[in-house]
C-alpha positions as CSV (number, residue, x, y, z in Angstrom):
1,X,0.0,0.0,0.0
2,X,1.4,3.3,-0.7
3,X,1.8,6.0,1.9
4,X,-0.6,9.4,1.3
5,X,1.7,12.0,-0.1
6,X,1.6,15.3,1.5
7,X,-0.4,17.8,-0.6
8,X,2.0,20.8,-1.8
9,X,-0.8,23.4,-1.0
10,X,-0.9,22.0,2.5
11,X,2.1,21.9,5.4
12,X,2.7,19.2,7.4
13,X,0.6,19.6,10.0
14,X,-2.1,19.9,7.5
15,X,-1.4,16.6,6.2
16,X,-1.3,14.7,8.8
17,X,-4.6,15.8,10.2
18,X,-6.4,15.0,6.6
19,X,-4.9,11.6,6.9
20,X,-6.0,10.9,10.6
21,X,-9.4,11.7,9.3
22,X,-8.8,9.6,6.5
23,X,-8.4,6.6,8.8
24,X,-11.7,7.0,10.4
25,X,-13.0,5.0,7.6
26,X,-9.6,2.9,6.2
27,X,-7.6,2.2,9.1
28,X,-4.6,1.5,7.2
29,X,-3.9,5.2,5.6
30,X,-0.8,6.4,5.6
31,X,-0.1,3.7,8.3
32,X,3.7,3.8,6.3
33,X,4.8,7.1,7.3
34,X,3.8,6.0,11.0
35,X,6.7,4.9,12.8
36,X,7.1,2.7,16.0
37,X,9.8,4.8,17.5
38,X,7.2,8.0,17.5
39,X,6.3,9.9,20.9
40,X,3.6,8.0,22.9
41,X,1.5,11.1,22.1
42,X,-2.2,11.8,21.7
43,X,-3.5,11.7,18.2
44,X,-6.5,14.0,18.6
45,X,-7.7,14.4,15.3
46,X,-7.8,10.4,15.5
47,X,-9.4,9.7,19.2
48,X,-12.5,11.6,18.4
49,X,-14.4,9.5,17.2
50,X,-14.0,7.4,20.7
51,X,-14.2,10.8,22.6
52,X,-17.9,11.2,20.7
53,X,-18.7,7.6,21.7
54,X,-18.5,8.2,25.4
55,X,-20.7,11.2,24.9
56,X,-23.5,10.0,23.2
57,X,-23.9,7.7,26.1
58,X,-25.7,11.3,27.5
59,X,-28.3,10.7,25.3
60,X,-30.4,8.7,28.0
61,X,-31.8,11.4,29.5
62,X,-33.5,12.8,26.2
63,X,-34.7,9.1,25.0
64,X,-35.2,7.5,28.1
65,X,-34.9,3.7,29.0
66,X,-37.4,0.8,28.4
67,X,-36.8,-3.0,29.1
68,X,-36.6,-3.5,25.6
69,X,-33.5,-1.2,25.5
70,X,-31.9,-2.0,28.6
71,X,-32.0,-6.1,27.5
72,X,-30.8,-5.1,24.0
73,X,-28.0,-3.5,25.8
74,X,-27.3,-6.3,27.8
75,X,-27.6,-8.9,25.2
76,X,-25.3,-7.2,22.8
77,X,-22.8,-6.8,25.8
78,X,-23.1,-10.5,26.3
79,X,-22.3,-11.8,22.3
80,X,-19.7,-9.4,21.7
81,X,-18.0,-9.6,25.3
82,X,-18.2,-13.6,24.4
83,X,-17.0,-12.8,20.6
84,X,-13.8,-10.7,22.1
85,X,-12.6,-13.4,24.7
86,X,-13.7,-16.5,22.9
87,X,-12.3,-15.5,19.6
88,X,-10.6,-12.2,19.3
89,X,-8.5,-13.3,22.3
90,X,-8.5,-17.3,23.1
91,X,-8.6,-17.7,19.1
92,X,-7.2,-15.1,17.2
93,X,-4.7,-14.3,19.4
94,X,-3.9,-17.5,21.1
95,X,-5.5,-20.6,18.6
96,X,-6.5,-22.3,21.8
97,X,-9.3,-24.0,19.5
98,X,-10.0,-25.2,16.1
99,X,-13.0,-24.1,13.6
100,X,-14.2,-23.3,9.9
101,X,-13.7,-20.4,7.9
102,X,-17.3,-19.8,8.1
103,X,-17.4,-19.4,11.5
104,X,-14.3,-17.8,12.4
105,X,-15.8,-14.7,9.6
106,X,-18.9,-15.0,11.4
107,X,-17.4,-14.1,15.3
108,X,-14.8,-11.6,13.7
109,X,-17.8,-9.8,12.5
110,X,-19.5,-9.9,15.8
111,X,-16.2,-9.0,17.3
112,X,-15.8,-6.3,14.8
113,X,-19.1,-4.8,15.6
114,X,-17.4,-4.1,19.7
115,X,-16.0,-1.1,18.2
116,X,-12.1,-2.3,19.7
117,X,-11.2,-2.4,16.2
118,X,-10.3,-5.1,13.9
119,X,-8.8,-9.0,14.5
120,X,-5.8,-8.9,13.0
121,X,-4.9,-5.5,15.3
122,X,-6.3,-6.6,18.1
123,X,-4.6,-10.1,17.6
124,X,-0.9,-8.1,16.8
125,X,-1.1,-6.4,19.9
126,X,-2.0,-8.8,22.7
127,X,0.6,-11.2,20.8
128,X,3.0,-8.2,21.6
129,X,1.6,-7.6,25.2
130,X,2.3,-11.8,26.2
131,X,5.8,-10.9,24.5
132,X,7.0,-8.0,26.7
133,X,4.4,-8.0,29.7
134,X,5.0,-5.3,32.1
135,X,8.2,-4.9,30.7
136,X,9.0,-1.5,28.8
137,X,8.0,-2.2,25.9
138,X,4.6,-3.3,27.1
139,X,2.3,-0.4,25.4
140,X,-0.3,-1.3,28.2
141,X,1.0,-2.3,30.7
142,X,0.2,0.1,34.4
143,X,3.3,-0.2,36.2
144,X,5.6,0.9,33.0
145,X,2.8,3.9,32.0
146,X,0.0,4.1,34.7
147,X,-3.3,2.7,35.3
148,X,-5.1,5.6,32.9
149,X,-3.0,5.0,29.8
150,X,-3.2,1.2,30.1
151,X,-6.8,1.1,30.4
152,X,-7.5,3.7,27.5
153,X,-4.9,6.1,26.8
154,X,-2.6,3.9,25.0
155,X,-4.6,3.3,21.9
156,X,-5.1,7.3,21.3
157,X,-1.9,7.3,20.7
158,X,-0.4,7.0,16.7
159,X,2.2,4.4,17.1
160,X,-0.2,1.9,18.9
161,X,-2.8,2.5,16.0
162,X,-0.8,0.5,13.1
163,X,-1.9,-3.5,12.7
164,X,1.4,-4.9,13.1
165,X,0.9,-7.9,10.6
166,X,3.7,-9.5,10.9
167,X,3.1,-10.7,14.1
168,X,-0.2,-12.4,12.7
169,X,0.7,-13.8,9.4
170,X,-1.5,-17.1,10.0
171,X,-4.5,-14.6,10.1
172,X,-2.8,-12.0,7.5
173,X,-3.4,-14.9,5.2
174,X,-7.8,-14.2,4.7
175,X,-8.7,-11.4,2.5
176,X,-11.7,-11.0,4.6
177,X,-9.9,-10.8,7.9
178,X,-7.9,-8.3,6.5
179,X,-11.4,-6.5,4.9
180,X,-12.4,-6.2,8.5
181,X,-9.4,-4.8,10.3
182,X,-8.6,-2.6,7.4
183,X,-12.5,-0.6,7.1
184,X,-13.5,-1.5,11.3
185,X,-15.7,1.3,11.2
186,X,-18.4,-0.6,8.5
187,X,-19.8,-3.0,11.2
188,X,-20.4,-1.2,13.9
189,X,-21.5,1.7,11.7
190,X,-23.8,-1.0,10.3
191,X,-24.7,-2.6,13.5
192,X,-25.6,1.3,14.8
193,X,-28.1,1.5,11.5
194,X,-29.9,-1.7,11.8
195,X,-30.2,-1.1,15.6
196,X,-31.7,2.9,14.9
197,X,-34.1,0.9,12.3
198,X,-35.6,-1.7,14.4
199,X,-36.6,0.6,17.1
200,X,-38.2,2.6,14.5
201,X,-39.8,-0.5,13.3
202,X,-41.0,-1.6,16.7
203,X,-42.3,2.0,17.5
204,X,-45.1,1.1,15.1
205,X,-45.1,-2.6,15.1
206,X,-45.2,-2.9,18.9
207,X,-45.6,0.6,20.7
208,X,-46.0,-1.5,24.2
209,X,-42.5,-2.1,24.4
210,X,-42.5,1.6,24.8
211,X,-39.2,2.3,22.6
212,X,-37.9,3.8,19.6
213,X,-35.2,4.0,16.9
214,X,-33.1,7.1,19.1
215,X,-33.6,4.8,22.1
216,X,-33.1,1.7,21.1
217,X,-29.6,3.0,19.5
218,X,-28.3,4.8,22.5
219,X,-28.7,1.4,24.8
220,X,-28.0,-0.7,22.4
221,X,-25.2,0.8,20.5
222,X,-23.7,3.1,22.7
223,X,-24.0,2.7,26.1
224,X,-23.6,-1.5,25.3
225,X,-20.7,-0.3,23.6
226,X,-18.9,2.1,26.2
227,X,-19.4,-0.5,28.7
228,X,-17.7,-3.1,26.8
229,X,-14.5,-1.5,26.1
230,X,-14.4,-0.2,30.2
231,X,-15.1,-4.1,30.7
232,X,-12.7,-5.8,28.3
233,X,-10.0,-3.2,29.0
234,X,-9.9,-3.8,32.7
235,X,-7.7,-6.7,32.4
236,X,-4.9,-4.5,31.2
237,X,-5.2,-2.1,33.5
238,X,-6.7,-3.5,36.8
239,X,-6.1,-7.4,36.5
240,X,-2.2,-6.2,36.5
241,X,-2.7,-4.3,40.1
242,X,-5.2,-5.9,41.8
243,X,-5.6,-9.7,42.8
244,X,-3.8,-12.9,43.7
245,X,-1.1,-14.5,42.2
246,X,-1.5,-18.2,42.2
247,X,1.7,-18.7,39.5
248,X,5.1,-16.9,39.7
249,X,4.6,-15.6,36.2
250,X,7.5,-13.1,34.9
251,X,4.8,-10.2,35.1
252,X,2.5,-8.9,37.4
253,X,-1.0,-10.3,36.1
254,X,-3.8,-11.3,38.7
255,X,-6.8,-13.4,39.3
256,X,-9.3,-10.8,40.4
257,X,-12.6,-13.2,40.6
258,X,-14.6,-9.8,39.9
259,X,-13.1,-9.0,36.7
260,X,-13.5,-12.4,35.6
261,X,-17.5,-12.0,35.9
262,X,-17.3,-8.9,34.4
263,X,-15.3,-10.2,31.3
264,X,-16.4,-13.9,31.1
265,X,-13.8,-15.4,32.1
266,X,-10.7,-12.9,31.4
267,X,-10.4,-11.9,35.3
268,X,-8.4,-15.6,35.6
269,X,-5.4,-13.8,34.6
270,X,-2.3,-14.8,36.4
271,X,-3.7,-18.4,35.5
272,X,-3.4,-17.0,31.3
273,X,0.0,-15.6,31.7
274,X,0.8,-19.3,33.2
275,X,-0.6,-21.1,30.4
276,X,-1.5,-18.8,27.2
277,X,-2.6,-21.6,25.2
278,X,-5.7,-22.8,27.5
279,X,-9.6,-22.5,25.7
280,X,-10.3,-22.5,30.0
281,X,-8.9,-20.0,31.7
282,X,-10.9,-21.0,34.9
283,X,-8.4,-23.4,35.5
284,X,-11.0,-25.1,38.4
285,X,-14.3,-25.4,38.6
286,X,-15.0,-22.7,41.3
287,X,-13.0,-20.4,38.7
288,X,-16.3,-19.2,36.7
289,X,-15.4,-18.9,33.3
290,X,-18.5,-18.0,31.1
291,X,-16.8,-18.2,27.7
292,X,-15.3,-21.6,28.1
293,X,-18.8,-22.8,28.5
294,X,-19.5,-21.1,25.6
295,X,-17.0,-22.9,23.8
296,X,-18.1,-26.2,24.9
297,X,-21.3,-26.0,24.0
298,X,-19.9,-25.2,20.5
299,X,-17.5,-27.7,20.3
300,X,-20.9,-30.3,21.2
301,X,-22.8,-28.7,18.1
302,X,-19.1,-29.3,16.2
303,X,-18.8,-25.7,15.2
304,X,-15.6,-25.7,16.7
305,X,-13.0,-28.4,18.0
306,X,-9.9,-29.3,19.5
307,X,-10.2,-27.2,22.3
308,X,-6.8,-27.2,24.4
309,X,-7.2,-27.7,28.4
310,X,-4.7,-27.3,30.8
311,X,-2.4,-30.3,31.3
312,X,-2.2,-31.3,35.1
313,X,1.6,-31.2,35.1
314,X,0.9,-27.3,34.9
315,X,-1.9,-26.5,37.1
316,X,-1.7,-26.5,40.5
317,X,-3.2,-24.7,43.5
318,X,-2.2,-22.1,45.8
319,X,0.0,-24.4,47.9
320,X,1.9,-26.1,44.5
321,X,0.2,-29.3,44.8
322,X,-1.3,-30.8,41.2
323,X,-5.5,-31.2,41.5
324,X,-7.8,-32.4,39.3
325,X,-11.0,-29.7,38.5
């Protein structure tokens, strides 16, 4: 891909703004002329779009909540909080599981759709994060840059937008993976529309449910959304600060049982760092672990399969002693 060339009737400055705008729609403009070496610096042209996604969430008090819209919220919560962890993560990033090409497109979609950009970025990076964690060149990581920047502020910044595709080139390989991460705005923009339209269409076709197209896409869209990302990013930021440490693991991740409702699963974290390539990251059976269930009941239906466990020479308990879950 060629980079964007600067426009001679614009400076610099000028450029690099149009560009950043340009990447609200095709992630991967001028992603050449970025450089891994630049300042960990805001790109604000860039973050508003998230900046205008936390805003909207104001829109309850004009449209008001329903049932309806409060369990569309939580249902699209649930599917893409499950799409994240149980592929995005445990699949794209980790291939703790087999399945189709069918069905891998179909949860990188969903995944897509969680607004935390595309698989192949998200994949690069938390194959980065496992490589360095909580060493300097973790980009997330709160004891190298603080709590605030590895919950959110790290991916404002321009270096950390860039897919770094060669550290996925077993996913770099589908044109439609690459589709997705390249233009991640189309499904959640798409997702937003179809969301606006039903509660339009159910305004008429059922006014009992007492909601509406405005409604129905501030609940579902936004304030699912908003609550997603605080969700899913708490396992950069607080499951390296706050918890126990069952394993000695080279970094400072935790099991925070909290974070693991919150996140399906995810919260299990010192057990992750142990053993990366685990489906279960509940290692036990009192560790809850929502999307490993998940995957189980797909692997029954044979949608996907060879889902790796954690062998018993590498799980043990608090004291060091090898149980059986």
């Amino acid at each position: 891909m060629m980079p964007l060339p600067p426009n001679r009737a614009t400076s610099p400055k000028s450029h690099d703004v149009l560009v950043s705008l340009v990447r609200w729609f095709d992630a991967w403009a001028g992603v050449e002329d970025i450089r891994e070496t630049d300042p960990q610096q805001v790109d604000w042209s860039r973050v508003v779009p998230f900046v205008v996604l936390h805003l909207m969430c104001l829109g309850v008090i004009w449209v008001g909540w329903s049932w309806t819209a409060v369990g569309t919220a939580a249902a699209l919560y649930a599917a893409r909080m499950f799409a994240i962890t149980g592929f995005y993560h445990r699949f794209f990033s980790h291939r703790a599981f087999k399945t189709s090409r069918w069905c891998q497109l179909a949860f990188a979609i969903l995944g897509a759709s969680a607004v935390q950009r595309g698989p192949l970025w998200w994949a690069a990076h938390h194959r980065h994060h496992h490589r360095h964690s909580d060493q300097a060149a973790d980009i997330h990581s709160p004891h190298q840059h603080g709590l605030l920047w590895s919950h959110m502020g790290w991916i404002t910044s321009r270096p950390n937008f860039v897919t770094k595709r060669r550290l996925v080139p077993d996913l770099d390989l589908y044109p439609e993976l690459r589709f997705l991460d390249r233009f991640d705005v189309a499904v959640p923009v798409a997702l937003a529309v179809g969301l606006y339209a039903l509660g339009a269409w159910l305004a008429i076709r059922a006014p009992h449910l007492g909601t509406s197209g405005a409604q129905l896409l501030i609940w579902g869209f936004f304030v699912s959304t908003v609550a997603l990302f605080h969700g899913t990013n708490t396992i950069n930021s607080l499951a390296h600060r706050f918890g126990s440490r069952r394993y000695e693991t080279p970094d400072d991740s935790r099991n925070n049982p909290w974070l693991a409702l919150l996140t399906f699963g995810e919260g299990w974290h010192n057990n992750h760092h142990h053993y990366p390539a685990s489906a279960r990251q509940g290692f036990y059976w009192w560790e809850i672990d929502l999307t490993y269930y998940g995957l189980v009941i797909m692997s029954w239906l044979g949608l996907i399969w060879d889902l790796k466990t954690v062998p018993t020479r590498v799980r043990r308990d608090e004291t060091g002693s090898e149980v059986t879950a």
